[in-house]
C-alpha positions as CSV (number, residue, x, y, z in Angstrom):
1,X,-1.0,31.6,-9.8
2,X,0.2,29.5,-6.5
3,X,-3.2,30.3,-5.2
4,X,-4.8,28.5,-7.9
5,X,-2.7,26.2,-7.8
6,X,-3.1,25.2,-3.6
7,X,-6.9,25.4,-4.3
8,X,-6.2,23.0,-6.8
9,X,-3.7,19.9,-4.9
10,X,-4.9,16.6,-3.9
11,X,-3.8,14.0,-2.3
12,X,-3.2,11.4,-4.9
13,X,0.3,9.3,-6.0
14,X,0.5,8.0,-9.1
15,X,1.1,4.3,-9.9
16,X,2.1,3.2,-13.5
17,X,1.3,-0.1,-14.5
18,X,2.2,-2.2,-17.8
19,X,-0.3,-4.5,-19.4
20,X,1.2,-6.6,-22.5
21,X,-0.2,-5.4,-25.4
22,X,-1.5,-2.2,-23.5
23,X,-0.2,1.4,-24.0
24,X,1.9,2.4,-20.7
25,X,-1.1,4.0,-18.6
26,X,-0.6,6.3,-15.3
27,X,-3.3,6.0,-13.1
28,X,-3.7,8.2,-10.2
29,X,-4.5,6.3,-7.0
30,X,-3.5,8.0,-3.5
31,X,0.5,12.6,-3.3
32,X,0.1,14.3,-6.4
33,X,-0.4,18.4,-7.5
34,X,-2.1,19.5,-10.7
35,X,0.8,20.4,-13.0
36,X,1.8,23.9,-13.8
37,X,0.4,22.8,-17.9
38,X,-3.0,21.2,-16.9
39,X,-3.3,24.5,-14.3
40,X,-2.8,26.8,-17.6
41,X,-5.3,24.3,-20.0
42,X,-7.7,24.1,-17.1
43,X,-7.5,27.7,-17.0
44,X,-8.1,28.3,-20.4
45,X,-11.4,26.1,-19.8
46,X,-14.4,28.8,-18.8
47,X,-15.7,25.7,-16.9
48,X,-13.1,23.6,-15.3
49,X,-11.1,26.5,-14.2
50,X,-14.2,27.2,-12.1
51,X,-14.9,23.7,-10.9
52,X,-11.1,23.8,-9.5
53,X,-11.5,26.9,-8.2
54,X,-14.6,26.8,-5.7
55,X,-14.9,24.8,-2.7
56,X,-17.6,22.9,-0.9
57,X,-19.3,24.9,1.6
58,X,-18.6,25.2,5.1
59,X,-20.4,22.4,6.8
60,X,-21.5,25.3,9.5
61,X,-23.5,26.6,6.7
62,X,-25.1,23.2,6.6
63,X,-29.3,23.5,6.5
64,X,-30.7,21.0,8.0
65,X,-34.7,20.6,6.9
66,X,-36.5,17.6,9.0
67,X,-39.1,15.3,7.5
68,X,-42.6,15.8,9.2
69,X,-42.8,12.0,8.5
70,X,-40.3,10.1,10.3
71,X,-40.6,6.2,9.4
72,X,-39.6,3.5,11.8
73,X,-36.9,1.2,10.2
74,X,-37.6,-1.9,9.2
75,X,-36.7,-4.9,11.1
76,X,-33.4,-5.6,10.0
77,X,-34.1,-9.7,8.6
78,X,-36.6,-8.2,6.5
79,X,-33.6,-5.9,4.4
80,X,-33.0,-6.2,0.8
81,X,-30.1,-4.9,-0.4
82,X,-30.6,-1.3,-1.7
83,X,-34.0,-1.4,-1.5
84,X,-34.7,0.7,1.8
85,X,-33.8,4.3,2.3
86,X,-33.8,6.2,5.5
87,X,-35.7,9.9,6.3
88,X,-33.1,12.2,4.6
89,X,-30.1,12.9,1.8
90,X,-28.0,15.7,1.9
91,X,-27.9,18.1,-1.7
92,X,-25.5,20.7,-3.0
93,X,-25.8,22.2,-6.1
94,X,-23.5,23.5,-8.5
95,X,-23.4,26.4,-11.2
96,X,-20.1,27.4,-13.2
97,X,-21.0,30.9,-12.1
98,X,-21.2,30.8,-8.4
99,X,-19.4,27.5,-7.4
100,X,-21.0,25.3,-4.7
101,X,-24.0,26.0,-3.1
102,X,-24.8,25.6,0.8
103,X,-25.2,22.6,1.7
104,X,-29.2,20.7,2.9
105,X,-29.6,17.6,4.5
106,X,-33.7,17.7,3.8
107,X,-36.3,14.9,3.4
108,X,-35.5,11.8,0.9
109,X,-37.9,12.9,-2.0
110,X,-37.8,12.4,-5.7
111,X,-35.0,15.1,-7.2
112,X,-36.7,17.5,-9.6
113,X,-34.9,17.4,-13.0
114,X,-35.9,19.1,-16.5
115,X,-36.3,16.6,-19.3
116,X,-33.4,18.2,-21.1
117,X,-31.3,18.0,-18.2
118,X,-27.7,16.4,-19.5
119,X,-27.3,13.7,-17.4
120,X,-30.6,11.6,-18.8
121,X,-28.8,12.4,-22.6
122,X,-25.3,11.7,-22.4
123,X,-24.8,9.9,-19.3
124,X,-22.7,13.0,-16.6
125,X,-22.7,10.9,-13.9
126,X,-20.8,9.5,-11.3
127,X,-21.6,7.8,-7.8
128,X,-19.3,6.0,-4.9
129,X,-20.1,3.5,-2.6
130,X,-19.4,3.8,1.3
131,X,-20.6,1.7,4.2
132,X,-20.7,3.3,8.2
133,X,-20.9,0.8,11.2
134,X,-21.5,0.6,14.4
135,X,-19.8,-1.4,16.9
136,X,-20.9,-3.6,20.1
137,X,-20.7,-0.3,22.1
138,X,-22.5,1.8,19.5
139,X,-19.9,3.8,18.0
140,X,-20.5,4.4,14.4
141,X,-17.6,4.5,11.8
142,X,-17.0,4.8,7.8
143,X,-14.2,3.2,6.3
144,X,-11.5,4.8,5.0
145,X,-13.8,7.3,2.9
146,X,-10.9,9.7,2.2
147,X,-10.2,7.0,-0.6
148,X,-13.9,7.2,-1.9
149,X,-13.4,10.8,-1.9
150,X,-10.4,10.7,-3.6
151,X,-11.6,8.7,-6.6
152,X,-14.9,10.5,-6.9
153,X,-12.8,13.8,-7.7
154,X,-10.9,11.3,-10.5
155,X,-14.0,10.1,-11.7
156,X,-15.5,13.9,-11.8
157,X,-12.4,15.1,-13.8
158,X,-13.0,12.6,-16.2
159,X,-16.5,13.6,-17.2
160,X,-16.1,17.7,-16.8
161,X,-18.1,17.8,-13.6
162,X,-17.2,19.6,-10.6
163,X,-14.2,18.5,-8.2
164,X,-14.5,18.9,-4.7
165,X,-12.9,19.6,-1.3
166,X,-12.9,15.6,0.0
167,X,-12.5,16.8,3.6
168,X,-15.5,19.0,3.7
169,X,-17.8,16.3,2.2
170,X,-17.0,13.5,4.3
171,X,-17.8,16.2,7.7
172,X,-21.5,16.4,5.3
173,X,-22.0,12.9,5.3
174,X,-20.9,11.8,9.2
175,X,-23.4,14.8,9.9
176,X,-26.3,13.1,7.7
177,X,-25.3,10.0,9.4
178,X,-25.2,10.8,12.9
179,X,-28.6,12.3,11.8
180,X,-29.9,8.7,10.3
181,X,-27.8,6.8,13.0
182,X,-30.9,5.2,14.4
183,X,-31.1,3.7,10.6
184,X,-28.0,1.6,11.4
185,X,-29.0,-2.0,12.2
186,X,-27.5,-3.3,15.1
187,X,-27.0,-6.7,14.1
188,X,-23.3,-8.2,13.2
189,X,-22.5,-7.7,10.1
190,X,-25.0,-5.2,9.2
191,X,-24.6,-1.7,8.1
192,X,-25.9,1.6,6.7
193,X,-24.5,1.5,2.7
194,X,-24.0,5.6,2.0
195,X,-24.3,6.5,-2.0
196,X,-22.8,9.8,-3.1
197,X,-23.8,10.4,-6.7
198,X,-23.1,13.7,-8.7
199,X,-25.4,14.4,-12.0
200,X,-25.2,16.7,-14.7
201,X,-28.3,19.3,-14.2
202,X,-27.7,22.3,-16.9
203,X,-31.0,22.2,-19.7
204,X,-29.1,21.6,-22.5
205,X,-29.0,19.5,-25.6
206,X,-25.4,19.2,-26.7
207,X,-22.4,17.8,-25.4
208,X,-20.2,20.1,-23.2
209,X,-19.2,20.3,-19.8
210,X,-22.4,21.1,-18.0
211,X,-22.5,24.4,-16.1
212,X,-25.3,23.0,-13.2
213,X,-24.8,19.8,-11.1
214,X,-25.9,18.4,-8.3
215,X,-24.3,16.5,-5.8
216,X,-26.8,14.4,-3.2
217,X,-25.8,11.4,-1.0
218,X,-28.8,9.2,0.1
219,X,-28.2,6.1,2.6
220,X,-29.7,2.7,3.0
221,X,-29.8,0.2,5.4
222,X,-28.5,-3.3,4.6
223,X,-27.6,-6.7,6.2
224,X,-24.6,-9.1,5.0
225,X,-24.1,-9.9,1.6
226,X,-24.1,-13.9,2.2
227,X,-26.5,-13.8,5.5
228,X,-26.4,-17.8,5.5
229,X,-22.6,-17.9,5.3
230,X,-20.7,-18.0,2.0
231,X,-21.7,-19.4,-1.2
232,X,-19.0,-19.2,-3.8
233,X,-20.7,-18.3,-7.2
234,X,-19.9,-19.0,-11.1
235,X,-18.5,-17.3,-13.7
236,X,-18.6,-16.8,-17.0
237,X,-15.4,-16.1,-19.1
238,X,-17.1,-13.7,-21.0
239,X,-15.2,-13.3,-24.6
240,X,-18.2,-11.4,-26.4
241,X,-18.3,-8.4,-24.5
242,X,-15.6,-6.4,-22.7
243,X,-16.5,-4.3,-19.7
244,X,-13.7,-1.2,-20.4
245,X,-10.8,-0.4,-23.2
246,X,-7.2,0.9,-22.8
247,X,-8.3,4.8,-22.7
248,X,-11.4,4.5,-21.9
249,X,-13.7,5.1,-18.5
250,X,-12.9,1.9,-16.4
251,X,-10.5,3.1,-14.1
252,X,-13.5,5.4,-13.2
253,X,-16.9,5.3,-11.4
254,X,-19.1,6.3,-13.7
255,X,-22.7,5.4,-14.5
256,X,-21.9,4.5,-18.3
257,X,-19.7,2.1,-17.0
258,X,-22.7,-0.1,-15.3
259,X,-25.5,-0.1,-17.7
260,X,-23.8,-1.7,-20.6
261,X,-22.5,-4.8,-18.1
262,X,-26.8,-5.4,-17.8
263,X,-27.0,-7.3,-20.6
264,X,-24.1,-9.5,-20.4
265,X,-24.8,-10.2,-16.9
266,X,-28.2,-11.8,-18.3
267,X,-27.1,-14.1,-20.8
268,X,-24.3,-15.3,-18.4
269,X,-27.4,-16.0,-15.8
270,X,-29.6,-18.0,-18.8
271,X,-26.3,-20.2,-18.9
272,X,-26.3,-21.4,-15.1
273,X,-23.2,-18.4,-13.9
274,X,-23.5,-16.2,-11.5
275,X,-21.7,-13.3,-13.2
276,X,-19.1,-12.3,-15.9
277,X,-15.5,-12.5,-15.0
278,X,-14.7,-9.8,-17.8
279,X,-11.9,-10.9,-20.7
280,X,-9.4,-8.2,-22.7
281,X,-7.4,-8.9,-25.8
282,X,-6.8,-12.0,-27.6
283,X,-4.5,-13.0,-24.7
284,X,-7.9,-13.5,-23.0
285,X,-6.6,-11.0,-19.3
286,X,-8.4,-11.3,-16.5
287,X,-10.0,-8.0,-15.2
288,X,-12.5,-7.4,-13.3
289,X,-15.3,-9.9,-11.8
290,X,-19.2,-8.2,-12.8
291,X,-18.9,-5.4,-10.9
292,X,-16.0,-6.6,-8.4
293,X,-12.3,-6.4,-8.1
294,X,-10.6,-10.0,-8.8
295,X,-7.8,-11.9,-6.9
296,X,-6.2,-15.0,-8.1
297,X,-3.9,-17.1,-5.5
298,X,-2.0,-19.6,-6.7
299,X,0.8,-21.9,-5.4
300,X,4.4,-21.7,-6.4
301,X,6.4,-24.2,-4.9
302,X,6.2,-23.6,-1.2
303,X,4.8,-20.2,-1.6
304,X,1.3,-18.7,-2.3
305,X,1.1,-15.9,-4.8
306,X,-1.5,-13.4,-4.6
307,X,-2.3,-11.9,-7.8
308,X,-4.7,-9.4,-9.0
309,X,-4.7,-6.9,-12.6
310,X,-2.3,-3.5,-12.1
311,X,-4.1,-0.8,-12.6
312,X,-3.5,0.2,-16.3
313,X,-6.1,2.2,-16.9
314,X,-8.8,-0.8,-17.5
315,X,-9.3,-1.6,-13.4
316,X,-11.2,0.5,-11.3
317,X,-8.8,1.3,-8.1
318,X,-11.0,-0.3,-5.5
319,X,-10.9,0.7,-1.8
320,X,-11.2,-2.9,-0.9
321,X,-8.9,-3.8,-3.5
322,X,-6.3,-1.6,-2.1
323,X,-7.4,-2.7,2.1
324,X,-6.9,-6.1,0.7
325,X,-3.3,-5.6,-0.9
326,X,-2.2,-3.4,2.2
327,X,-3.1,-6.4,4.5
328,X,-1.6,-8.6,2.3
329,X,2.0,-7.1,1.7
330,X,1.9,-5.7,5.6
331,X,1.8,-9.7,6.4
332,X,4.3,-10.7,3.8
333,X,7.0,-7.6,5.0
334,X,6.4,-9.0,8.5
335,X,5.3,-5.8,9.5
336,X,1.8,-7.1,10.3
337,X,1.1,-10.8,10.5
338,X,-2.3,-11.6,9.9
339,X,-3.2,-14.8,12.0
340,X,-3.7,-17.9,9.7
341,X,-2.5,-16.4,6.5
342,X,0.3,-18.3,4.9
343,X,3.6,-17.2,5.9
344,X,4.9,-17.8,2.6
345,X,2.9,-15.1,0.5
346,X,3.9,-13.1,-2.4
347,X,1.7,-10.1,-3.4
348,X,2.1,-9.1,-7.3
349,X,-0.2,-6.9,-9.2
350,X,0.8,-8.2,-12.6
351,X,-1.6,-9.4,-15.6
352,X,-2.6,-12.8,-16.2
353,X,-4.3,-14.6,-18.9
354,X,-7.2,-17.2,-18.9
355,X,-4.2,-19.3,-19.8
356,X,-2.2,-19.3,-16.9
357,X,-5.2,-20.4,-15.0
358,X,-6.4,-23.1,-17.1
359,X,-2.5,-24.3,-16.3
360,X,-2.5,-23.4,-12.7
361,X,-5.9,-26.1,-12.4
362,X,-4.4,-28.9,-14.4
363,X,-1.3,-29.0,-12.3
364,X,-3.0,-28.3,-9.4
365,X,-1.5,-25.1,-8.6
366,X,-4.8,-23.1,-8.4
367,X,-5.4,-22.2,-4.8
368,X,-8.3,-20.3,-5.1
369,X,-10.3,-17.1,-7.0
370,X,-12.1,-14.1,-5.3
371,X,-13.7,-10.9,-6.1
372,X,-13.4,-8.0,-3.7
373,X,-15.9,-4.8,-3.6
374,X,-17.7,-2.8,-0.5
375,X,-20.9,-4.9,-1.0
376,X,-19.7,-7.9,-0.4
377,X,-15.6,-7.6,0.7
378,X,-15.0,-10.9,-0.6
379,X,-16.8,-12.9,-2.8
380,X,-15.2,-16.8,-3.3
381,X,-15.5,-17.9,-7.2
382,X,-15.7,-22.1,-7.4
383,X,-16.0,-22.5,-10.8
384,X,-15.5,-20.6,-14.5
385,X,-17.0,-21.4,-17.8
386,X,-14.7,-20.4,-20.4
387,X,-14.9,-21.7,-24.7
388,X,-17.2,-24.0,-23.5
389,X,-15.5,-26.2,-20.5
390,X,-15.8,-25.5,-16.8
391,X,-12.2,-24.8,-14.5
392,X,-12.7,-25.6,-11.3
393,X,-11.5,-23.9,-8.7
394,X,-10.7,-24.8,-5.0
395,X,-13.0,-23.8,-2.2
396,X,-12.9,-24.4,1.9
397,X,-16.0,-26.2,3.2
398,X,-16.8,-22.7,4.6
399,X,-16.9,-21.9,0.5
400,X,-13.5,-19.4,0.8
401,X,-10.0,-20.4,0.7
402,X,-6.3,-19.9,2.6
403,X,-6.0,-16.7,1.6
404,X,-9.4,-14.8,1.4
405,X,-10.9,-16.4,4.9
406,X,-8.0,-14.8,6.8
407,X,-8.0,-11.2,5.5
408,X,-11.7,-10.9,5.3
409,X,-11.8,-11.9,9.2
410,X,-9.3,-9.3,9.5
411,X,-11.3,-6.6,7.4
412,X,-14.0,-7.2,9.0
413,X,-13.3,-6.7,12.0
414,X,-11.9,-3.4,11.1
415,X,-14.8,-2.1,9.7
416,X,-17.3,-3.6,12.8
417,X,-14.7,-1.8,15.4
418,X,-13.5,-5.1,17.0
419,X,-9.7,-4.7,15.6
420,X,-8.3,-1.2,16.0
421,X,-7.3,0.5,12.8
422,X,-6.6,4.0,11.5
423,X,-9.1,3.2,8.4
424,X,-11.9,2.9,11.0
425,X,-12.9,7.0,10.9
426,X,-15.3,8.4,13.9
427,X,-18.9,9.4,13.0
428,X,-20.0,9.6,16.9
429,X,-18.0,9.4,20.3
């Protein structure tokens, strides 16, 4: 039984949140062992007692298949985001009967699938989103990808695929991106954007834990998110549609989660916004922004409060998310002053209502509103349609604000390798 239960630890903590209203959820976000009653479920589960109990591959056993057709990439103005992908992915399959296969970084190529596969029926998949870098001396880097990592396993739990050994899949990918390094644009604040995605495979019509998947990670090339500077978008206070419900999927990174949003997205577009800041419960909570973590800052008295939704269970734990509150309580502890971020700062993952901000703008108190995400790190909001008014909300003439111009000039620069940080992880010397 200890066996078992090593091959089956992670490195998670678990944070407990409380939204009003909201059933007390524990979300797992960073030291935490399997305990000794899921072991014996999981056991009793044909299935997820195998998932647990394989690992990935050695990445010596790594096969490495070149494409006979190399492509030049394409000059880097000319990129659209995730719309270009380089020479190769790495794949690894899956089977509940002999664990995870060895490993292939071959040619990018369509994937061949059976029409009764699971994942086109009933949705088994899940995917993360990773950028590497490379700096003015043409080191390349990821960015903390042992968080990716660790909520890809969550997200895997939570729809009966297989879990994974984190470790042995990030060594996969900095090998099929030291293979696709010349893919990385050179340019400031460009990038390589890396996609690991894990389907359901098994030809079957019925709803189950599948016994084949496949896990592939395919990269692509892409330039900044705002290449002529900022421009802080609109949002629509969407009260028609909600984005995730209290034990539901959106504290996970699943494919059902996105396709739903589609629609939504559109009308808000037809009414001049940019995207939906996403509503819950009569209270009218703020959640998430489209597909985006959110941050509200407001002023109380001669402080700044930085405030963004706990994670009850309705957030997805983002890795910027989480960069942006480690920055933010580092500087307000003292124990790492970021330069031009107000002294003053409080940091509070706490709910908050559409309410509170309509308050916050008629007294003036509204500092400023930003969504956070690895496509775009921050993403300044200047103005929110809600029951039929527009709330304005402060922005710099550079479109971000007091708060969110600081800390992303400090994240940036430790993803681009021009501050030195421990979250910056080597691909080459």
């Amino acid at each position: 039984m200890s066996d078992v239960r090593d091959r089956v630890r992670f490195s998670y903590s678990t944070t407990v949140s409380h939204r009003p209203g909201l059933a007390l959820v524990s979300t797992l976000t960073g030291s935490w062992s399997m305990s000794s009653s899921l072991l014996l479920r999981s056991l009793r589960s044909r299935t997820l007692s195998r998932s647990y109990g394989f690992s990935l591959s050695s990445p010596d056993r790594l096969q490495f298949i070149q494409t006979e057709k190399p492509r030049t990439p394409p000059p880097s103005k000319s990129l659209v985001f995730g719309h270009t992908f380089t020479d190769h992915m790495l794949t690894i399959p899956w089977s509940s009967s002999e664990g995870w296969g060895i490993p292939k970084i071959e040619p990018y190529a369509p994937l061949s699938l059976e029409p009764s596969s699971t994942v086109l029926h009933y949705a088994q998949t899940l995917f993360e989103g990773m950028k590497a870098y490379r700096d003015e001396h043409g080191k390349v880097t990821l960015f903390r990808p042992d968080m990716n990592m660790k909520r890809m396993n969550t997200s895997a739990e939570r729809v009966s695929l297989p879990t994974f050994d984190g470790d042995a899949l990030i060594q996969l990918i900095k090998k099929l991106i030291h293979i696709e390094r010349d893919w990385i644009p050179r340019e400031p604040g460009h990038s390589l954007y890396v996609r690991p995605t894990m389907i359901g495979t098994q030809k079957f019509i019925g709803i189950a834990p599948p016994s084949e998947a496949l896990l592939f990670v395919i990269c692509s090339p892409v330039g900044p998110y705002y290449p002529d500077g900022f421009k802080p978008i609109a949002l629509y206070g969407t009260t028609e549609y909600i984005r995730a419900a209290p034990g539901g999927t959106g504290a996970f990174k699943l494919g059902v989660n996105y396709a739903p949003a589609v629609m939504p997205q559109k009308k808000a577009a037809q009414m001049g916004y940019a995207q939906n800041l996403w509503l819950h419960g009569p209270e009218h909570y703020l959640t998430e922004v489209g597909t985006m973590n959110m941050f509200v800052v407001l002023r109380k008295g001669d402080s700044v409060e930085l405030v963004t939704p706990p994670l009850d269970g309705l957030i997805l734990p983002g890795v910027t998310r989480d960069s942006v509150l480690s920055l933010a309580r580092g500087h307000a502890s003292g124990t790492y002053k970021i330069p031009n971020l107000p002294e003053k700062l409080i940091v509070s993952e706490r709910p908050i209502t559409m309410k509170e901000v309509q308050e916050a703008e008629a007294s003036g108190n509204l500092v400023e509103l930003f969504g956070s995400g690895t496509a775009a790190i921050i993403s300044p909001v200047n103005r929110i349609g809600y029951l039929g008014k527009d709330i304005h909300v402060p922005t710099g003439e550079d479109g971000m604000g007091p708060v969110s111009r600081p800390i992303w000039t400090e994240l940036v620069g430790r993803q681009m390798g021009t501050i030195p940080s421990e979250w910056s992880v080597p691909v080459t010397a």
